[in-house]
PDB file of N, CA, C, O and CB in Angstrom:
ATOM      1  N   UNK A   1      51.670 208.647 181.682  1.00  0.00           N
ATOM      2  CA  UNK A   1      52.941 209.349 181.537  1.00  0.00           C
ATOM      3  C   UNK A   1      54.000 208.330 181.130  1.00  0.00           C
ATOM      4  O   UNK A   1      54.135 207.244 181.694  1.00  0.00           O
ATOM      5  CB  UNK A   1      53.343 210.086 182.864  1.00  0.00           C
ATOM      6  N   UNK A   2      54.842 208.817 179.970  1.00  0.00           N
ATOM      7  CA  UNK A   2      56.330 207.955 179.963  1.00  0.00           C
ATOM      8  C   UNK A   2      57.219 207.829 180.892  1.00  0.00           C
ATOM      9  O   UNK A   2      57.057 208.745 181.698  1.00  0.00           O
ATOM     10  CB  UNK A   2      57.161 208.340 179.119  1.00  0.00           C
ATOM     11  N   UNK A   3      57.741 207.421 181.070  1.00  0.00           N
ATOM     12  CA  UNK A   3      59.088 206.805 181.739  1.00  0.00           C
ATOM     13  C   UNK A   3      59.895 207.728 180.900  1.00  0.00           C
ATOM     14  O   UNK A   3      59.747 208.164 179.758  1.00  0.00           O
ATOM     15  CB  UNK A   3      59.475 204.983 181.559  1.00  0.00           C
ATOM     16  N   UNK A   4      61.055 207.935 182.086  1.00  0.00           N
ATOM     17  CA  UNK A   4      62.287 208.864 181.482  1.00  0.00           C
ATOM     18  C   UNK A   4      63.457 208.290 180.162  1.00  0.00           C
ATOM     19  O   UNK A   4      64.124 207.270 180.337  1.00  0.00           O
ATOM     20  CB  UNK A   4      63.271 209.164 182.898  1.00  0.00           C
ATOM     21  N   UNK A   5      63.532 208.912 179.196  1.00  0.00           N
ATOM     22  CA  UNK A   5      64.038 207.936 177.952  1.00  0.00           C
ATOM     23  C   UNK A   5      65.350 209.232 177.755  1.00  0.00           C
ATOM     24  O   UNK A   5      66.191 208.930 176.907  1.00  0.00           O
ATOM     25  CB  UNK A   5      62.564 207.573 176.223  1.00  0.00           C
ATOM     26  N   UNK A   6      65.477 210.054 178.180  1.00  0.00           N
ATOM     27  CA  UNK A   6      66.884 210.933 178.097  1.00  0.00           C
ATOM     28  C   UNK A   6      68.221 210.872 179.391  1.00  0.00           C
ATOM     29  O   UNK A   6      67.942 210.950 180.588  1.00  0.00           O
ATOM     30  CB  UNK A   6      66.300 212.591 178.085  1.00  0.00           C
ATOM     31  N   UNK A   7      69.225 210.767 179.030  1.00  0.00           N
ATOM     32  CA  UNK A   7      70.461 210.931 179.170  1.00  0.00           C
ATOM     33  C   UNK A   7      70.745 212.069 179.932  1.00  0.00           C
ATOM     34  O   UNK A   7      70.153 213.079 179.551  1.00  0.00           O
ATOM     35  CB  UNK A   7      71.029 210.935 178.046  1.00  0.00           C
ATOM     36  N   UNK A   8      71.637 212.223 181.100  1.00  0.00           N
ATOM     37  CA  UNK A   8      71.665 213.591 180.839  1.00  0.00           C
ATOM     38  C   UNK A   8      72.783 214.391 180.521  1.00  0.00           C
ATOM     39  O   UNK A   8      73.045 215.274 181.339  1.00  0.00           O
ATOM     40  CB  UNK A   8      71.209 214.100 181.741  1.00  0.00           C
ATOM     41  N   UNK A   9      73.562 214.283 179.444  1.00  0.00           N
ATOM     42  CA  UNK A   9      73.818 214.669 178.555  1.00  0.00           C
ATOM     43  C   UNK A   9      72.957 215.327 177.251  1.00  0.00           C
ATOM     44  O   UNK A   9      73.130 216.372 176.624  1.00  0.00           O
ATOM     45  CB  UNK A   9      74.381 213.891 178.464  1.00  0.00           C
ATOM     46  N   UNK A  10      72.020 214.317 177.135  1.00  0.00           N
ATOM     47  CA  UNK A  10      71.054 214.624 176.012  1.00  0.00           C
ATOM     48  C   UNK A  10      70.369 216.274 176.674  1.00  0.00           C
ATOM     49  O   UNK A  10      70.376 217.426 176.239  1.00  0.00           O
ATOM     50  CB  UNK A  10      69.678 213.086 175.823  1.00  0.00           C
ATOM     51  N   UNK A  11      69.904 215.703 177.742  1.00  0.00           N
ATOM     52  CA  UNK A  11      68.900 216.397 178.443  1.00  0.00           C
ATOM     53  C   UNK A  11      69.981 217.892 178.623  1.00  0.00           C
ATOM     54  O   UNK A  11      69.467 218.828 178.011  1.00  0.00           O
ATOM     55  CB  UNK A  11      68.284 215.436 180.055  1.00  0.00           C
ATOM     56  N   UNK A  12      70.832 218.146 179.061  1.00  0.00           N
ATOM     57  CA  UNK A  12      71.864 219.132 178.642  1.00  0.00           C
ATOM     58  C   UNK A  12      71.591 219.862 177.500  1.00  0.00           C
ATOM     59  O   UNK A  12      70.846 220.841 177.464  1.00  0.00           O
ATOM     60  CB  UNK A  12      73.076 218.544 178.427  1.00  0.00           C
ATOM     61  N   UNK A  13      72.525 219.124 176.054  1.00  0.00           N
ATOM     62  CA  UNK A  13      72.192 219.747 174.688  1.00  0.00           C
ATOM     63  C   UNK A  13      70.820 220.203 174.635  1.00  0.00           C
ATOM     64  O   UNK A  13      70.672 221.328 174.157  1.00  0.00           O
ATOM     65  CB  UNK A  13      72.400 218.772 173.531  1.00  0.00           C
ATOM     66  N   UNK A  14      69.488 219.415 175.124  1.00  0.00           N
ATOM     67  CA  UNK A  14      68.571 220.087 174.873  1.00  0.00           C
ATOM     68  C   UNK A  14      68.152 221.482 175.624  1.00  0.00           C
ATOM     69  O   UNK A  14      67.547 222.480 175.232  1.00  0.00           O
ATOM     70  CB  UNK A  14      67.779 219.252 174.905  1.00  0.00           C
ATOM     71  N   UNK A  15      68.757 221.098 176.917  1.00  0.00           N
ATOM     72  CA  UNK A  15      67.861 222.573 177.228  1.00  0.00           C
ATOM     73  C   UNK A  15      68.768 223.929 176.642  1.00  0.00           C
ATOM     74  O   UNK A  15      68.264 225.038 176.469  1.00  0.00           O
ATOM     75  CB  UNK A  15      67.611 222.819 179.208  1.00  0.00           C
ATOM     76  N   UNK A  16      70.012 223.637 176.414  1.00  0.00           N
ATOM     77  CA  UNK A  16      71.078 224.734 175.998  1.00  0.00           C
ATOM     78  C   UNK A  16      70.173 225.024 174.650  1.00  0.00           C
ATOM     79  O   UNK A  16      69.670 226.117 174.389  1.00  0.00           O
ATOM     80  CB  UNK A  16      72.964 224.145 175.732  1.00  0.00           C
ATOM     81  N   UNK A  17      70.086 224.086 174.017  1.00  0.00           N
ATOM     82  CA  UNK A  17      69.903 224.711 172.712  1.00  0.00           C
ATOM     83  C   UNK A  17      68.089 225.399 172.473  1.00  0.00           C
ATOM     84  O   UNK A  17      67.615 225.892 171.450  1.00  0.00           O
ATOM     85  CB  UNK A  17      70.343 223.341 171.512  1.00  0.00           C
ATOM     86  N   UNK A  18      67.398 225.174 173.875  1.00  0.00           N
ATOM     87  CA  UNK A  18      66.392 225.212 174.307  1.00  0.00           C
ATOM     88  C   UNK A  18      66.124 226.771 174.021  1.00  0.00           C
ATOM     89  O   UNK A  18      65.360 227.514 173.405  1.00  0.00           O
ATOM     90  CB  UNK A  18      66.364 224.627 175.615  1.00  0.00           C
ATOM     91  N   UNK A  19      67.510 226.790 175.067  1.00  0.00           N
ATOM     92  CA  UNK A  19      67.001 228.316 175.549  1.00  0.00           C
ATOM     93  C   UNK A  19      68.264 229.711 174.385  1.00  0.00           C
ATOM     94  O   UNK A  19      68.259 230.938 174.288  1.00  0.00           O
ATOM     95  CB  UNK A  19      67.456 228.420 177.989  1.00  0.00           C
ATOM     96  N   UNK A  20      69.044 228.713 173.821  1.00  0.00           N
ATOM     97  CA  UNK A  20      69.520 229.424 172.814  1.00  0.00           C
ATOM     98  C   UNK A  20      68.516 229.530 171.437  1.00  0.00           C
ATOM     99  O   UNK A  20      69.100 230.239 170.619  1.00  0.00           O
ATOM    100  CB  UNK A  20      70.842 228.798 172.541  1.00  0.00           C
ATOM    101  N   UNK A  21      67.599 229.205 171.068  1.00  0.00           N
ATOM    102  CA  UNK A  21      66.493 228.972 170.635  1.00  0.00           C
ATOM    103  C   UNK A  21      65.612 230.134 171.125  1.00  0.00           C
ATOM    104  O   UNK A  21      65.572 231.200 170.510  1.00  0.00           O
ATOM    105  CB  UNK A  21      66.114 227.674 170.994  1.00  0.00           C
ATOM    106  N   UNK A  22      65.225 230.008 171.740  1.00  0.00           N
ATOM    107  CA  UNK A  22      64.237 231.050 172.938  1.00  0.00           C
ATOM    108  C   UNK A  22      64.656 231.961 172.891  1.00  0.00           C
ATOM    109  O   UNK A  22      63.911 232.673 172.219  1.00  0.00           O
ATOM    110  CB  UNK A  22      64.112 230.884 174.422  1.00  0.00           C
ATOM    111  N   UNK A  23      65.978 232.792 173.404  1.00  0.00           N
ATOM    112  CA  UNK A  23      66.397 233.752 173.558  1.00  0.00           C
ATOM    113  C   UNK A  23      66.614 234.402 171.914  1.00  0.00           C
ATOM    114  O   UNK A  23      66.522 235.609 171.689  1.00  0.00           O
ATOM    115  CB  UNK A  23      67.496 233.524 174.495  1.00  0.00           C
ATOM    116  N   UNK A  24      66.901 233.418 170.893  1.00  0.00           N
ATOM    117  CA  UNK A  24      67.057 234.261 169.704  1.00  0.00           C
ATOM    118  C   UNK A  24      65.464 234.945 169.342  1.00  0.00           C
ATOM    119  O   UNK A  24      65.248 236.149 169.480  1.00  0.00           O
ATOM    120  CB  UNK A  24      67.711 233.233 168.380  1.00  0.00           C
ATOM    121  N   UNK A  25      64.580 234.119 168.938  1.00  0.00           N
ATOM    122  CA  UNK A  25      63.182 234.074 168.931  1.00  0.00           C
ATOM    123  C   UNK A  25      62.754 235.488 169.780  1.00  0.00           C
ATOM    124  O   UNK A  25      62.220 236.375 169.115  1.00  0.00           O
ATOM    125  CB  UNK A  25      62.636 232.590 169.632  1.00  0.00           C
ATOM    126  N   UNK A  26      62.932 235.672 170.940  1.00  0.00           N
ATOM    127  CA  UNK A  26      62.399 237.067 171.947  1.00  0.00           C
ATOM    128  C   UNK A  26      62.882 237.785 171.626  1.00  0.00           C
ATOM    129  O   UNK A  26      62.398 238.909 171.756  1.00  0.00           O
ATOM    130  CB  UNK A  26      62.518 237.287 173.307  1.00  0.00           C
ATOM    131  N   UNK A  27      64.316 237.588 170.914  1.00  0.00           N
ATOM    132  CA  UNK A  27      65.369 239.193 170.393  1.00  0.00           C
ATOM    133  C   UNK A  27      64.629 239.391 168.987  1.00  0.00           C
ATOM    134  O   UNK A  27      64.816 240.361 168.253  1.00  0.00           O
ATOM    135  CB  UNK A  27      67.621 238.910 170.044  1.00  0.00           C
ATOM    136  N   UNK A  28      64.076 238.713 168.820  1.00  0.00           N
ATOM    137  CA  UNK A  28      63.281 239.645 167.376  1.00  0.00           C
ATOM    138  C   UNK A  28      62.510 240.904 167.472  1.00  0.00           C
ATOM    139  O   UNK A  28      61.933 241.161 168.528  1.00  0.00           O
ATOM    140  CB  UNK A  28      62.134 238.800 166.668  1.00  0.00           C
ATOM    141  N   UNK A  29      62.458 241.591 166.617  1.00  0.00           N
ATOM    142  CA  UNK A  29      61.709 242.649 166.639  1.00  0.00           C
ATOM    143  C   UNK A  29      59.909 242.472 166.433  1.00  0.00           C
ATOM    144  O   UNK A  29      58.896 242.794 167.054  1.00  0.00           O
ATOM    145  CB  UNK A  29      62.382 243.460 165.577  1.00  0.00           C
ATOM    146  N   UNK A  30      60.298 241.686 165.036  1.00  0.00           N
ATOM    147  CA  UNK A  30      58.931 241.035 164.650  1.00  0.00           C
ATOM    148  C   UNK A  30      58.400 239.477 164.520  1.00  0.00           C
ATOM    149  O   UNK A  30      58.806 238.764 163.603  1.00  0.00           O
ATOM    150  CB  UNK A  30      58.742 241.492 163.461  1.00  0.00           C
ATOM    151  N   UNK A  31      57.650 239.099 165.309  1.00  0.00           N
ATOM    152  CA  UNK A  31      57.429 237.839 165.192  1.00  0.00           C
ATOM    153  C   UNK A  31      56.344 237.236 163.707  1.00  0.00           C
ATOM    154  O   UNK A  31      55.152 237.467 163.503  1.00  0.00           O
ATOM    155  CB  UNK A  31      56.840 237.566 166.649  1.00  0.00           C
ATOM    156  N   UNK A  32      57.393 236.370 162.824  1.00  0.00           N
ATOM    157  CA  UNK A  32      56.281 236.035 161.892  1.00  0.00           C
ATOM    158  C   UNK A  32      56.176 234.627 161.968  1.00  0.00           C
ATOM    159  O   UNK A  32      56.263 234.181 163.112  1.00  0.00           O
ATOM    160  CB  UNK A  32      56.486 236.500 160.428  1.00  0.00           C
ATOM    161  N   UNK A  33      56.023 233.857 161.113  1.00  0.00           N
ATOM    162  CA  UNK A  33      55.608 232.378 160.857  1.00  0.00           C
ATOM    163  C   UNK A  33      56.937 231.901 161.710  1.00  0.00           C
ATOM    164  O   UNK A  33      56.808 231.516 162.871  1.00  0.00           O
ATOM    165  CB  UNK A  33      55.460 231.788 158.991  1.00  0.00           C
ATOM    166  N   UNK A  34      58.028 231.944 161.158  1.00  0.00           N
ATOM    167  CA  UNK A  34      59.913 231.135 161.357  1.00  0.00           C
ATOM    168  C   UNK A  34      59.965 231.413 162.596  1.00  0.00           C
ATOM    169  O   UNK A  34      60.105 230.493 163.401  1.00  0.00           O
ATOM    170  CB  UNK A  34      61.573 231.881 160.470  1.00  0.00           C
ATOM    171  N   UNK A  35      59.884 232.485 162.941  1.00  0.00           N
ATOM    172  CA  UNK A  35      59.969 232.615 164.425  1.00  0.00           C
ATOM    173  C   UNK A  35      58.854 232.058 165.372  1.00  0.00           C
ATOM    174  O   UNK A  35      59.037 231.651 166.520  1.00  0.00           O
ATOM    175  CB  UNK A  35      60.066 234.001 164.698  1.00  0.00           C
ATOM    176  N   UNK A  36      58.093 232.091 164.937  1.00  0.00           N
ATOM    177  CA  UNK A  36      56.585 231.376 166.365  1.00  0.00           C
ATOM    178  C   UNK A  36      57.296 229.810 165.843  1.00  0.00           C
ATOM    179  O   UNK A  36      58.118 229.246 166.566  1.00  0.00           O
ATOM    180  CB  UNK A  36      53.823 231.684 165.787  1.00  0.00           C
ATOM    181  N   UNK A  37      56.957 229.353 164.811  1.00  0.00           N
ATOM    182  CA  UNK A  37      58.245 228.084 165.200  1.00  0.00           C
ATOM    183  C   UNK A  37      59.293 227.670 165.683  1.00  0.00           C
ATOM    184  O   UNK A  37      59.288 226.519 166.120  1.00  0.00           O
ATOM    185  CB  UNK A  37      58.673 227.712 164.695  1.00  0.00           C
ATOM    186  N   UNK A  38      60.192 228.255 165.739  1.00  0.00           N
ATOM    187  CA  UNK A  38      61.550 228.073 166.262  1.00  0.00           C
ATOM    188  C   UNK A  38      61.040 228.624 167.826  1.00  0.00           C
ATOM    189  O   UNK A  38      61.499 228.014 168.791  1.00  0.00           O
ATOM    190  CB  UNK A  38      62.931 229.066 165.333  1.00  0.00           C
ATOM    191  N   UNK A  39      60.367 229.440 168.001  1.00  0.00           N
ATOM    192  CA  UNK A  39      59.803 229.198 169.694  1.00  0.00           C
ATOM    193  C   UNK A  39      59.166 228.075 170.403  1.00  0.00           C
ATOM    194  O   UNK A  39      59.535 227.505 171.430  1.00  0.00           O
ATOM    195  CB  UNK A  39      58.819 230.063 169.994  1.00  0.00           C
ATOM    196  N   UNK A  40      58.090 227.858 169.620  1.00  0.00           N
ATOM    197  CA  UNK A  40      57.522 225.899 169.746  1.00  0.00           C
ATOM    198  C   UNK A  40      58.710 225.197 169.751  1.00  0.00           C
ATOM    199  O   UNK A  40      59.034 224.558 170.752  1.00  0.00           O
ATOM    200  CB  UNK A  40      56.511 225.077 168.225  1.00  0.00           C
ATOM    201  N   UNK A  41      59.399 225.232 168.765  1.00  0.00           N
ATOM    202  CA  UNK A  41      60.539 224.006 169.068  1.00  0.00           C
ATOM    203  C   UNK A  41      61.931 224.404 170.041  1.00  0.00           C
ATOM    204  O   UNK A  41      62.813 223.553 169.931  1.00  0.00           O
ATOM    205  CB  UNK A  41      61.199 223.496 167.456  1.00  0.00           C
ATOM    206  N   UNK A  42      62.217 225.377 170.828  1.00  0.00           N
ATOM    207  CA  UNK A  42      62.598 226.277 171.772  1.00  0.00           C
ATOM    208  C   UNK A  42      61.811 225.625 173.257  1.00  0.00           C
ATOM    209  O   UNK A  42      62.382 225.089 174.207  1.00  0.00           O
ATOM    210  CB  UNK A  42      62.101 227.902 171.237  1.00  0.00           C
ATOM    211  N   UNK A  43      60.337 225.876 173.079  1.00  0.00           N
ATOM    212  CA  UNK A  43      59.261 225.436 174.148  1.00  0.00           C
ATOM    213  C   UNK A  43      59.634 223.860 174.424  1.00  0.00           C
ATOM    214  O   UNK A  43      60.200 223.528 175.465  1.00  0.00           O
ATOM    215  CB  UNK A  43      57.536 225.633 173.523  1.00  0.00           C
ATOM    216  N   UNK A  44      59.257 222.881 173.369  1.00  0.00           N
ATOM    217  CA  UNK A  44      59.290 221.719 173.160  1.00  0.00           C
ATOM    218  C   UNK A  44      61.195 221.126 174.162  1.00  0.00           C
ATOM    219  O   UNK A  44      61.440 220.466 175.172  1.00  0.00           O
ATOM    220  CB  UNK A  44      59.031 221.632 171.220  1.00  0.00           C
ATOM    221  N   UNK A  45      61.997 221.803 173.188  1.00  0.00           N
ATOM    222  CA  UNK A  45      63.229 221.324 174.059  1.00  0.00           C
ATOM    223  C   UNK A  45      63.493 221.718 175.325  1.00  0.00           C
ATOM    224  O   UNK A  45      64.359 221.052 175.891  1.00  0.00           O
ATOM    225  CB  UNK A  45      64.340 221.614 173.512  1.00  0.00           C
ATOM    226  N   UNK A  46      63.150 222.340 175.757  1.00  0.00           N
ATOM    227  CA  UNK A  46      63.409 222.958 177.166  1.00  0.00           C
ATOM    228  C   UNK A  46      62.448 222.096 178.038  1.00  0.00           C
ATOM    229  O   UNK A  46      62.520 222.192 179.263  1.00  0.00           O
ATOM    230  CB  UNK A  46      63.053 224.696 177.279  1.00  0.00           C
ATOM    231  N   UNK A  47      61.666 221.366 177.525  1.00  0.00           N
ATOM    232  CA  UNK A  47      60.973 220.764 178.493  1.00  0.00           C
ATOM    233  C   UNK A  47      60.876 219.167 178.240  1.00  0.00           C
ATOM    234  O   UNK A  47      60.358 218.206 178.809  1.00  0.00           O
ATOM    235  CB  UNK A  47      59.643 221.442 178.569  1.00  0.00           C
ATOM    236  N   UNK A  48      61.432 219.334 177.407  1.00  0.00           N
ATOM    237  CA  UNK A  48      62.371 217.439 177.127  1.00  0.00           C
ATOM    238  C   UNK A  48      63.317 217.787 178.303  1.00  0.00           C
ATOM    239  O   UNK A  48      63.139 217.411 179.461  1.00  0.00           O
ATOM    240  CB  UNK A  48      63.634 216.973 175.096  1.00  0.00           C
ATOM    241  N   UNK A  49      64.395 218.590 177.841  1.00  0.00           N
ATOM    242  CA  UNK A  49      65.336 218.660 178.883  1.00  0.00           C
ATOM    243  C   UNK A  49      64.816 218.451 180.655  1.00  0.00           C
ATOM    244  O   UNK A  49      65.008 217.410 181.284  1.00  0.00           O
ATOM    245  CB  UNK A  49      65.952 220.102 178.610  1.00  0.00           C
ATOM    246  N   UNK A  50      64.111 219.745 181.241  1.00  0.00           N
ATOM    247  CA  UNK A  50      63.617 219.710 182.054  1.00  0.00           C
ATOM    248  C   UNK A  50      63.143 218.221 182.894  1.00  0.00           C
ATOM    249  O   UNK A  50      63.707 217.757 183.885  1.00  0.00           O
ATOM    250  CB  UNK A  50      62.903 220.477 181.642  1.00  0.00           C
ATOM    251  N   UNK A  51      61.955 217.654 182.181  1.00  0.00           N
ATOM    252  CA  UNK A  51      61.256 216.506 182.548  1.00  0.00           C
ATOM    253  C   UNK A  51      62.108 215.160 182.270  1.00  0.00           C
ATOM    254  O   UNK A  51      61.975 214.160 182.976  1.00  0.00           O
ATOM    255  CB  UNK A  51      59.924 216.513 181.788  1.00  0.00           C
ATOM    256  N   UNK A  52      62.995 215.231 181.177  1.00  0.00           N
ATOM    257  CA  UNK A  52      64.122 213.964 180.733  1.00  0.00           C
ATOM    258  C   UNK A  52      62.993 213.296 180.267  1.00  0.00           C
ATOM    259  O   UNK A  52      62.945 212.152 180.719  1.00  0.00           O
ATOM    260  CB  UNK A  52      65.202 213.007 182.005  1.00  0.00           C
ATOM    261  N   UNK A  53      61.921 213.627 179.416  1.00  0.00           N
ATOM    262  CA  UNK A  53      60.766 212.522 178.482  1.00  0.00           C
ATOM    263  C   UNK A  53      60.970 213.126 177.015  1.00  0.00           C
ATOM    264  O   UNK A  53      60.881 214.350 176.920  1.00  0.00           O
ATOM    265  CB  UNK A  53      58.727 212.667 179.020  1.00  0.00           C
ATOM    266  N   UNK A  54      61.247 212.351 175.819  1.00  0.00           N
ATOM    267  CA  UNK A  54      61.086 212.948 175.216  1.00  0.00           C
ATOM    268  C   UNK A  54      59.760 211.585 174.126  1.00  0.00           C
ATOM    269  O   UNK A  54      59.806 210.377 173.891  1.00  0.00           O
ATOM    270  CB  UNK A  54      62.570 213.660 174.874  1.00  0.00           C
ATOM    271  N   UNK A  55      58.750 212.740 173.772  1.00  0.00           N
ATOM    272  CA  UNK A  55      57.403 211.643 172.754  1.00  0.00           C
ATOM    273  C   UNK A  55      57.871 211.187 171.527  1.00  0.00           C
ATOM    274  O   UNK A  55      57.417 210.136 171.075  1.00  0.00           O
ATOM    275  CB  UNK A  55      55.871 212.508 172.183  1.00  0.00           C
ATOM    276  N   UNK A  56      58.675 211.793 170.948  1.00  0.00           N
ATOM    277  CA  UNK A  56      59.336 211.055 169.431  1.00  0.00           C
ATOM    278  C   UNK A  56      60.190 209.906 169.947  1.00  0.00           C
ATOM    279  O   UNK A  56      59.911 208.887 169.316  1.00  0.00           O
ATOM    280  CB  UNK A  56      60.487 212.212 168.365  1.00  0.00           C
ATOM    281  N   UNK A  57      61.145 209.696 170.879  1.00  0.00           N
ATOM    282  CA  UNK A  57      62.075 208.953 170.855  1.00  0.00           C
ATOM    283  C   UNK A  57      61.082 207.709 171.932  1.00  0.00           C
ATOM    284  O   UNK A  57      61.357 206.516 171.808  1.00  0.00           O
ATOM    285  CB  UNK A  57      63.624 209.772 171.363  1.00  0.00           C
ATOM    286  N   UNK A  58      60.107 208.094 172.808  1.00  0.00           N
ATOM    287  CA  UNK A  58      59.249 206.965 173.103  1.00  0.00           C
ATOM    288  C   UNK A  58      58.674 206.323 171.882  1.00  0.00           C
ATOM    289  O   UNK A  58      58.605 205.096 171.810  1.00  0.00           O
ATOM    290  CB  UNK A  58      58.158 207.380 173.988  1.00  0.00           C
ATOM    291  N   UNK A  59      58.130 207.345 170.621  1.00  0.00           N
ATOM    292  CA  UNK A  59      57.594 206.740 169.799  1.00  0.00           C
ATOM    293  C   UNK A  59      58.483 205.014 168.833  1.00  0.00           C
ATOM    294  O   UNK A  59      58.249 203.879 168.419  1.00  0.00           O
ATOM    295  CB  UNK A  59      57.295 208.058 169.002  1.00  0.00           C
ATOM    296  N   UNK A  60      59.708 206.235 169.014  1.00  0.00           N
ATOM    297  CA  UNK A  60      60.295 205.065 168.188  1.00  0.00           C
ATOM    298  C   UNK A  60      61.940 203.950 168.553  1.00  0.00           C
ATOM    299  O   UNK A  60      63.011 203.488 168.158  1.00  0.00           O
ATOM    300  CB  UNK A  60      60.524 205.921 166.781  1.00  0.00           C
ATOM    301  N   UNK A  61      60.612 204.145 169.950  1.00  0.00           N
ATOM    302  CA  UNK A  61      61.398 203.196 171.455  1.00  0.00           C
ATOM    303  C   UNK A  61      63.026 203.220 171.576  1.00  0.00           C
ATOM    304  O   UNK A  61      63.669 202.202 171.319  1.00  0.00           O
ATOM    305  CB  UNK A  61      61.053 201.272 171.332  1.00  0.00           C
ATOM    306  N   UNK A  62      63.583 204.282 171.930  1.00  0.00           N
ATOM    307  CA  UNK A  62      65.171 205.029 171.859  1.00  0.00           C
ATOM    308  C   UNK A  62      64.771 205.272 173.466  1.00  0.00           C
ATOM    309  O   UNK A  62      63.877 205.555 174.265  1.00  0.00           O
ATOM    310  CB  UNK A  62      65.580 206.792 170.551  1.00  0.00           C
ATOM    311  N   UNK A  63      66.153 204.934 173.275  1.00  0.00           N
ATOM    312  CA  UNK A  63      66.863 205.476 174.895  1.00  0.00           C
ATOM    313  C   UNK A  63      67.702 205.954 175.162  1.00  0.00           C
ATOM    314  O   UNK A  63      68.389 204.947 174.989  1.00  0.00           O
ATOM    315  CB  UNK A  63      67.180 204.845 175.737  1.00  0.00           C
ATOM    316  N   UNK A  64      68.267 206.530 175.414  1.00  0.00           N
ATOM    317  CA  UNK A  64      69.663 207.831 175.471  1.00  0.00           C
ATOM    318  C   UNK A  64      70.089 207.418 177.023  1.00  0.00           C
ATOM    319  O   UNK A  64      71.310 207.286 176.943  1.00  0.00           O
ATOM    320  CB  UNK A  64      69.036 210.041 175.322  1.00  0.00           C
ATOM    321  N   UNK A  65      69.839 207.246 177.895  1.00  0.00           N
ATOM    322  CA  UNK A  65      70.044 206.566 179.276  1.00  0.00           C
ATOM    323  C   UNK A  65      70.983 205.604 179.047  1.00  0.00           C
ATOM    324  O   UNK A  65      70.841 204.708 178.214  1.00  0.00           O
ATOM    325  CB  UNK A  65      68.787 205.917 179.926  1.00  0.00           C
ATOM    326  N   UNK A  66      72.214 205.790 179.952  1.00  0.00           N
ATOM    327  CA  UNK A  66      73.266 204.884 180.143  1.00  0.00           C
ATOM    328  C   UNK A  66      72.298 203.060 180.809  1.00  0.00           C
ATOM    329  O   UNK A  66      71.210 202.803 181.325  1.00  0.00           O
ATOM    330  CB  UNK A  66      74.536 205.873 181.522  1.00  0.00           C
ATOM    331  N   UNK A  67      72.912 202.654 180.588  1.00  0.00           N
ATOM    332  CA  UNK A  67      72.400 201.268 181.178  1.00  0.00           C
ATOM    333  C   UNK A  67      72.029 201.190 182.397  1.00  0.00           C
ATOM    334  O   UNK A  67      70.987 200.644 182.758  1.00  0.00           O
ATOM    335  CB  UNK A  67      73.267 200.285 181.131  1.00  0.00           C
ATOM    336  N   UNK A  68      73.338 202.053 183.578  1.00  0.00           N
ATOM    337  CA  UNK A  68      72.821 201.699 185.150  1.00  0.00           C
ATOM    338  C   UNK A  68      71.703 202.268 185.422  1.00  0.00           C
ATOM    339  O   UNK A  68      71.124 201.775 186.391  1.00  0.00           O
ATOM    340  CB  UNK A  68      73.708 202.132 186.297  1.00  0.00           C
ATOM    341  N   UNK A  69      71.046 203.376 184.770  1.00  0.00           N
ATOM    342  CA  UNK A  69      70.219 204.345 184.733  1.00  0.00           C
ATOM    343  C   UNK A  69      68.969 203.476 185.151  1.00  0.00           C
ATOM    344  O   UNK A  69      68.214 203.726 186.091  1.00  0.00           O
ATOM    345  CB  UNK A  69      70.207 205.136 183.361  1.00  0.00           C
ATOM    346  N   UNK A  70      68.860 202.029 183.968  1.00  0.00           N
ATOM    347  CA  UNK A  70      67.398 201.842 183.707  1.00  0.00           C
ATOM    348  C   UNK A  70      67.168 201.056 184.530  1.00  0.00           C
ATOM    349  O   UNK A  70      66.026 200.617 184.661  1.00  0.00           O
ATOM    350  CB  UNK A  70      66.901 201.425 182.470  1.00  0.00           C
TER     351      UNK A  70
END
């Protein structure tokens, strides 16, 4: 498992836009391709937020964490 690499601020914007994401996605009538994506990436932020890990920004060793944090 990673170590926590989000802010929480970051971790904020993400889950807001997580679940503003999510909630548009379920108000559809019909789910096609755009939408089952924008739910994965809905899924995906809400649980960056949640856990404060995110795998892209480990990948490319980022830290969003204030200093006293680490």
């Amino acid at each position: 498992m990673i170590d926590r690499n989000l802010g929480n601020a970051e971790r904020l914007i993400r889950l807001l836009l997580g679940l503003t994401f999510g909630y548009w996605t379920l108000s559809q009538p019909h789910l096609n391709v755009t939408e089952w994506f924008v739910g994965l990436v809905a899924m995906m932020l809400i649980l960056n937020g949640v856990f404060s890990r995110c795998y892209l920004w480990y990948v490319l060793d980022l830290d969003s964490r204030p200093k006293c944090e680490i």
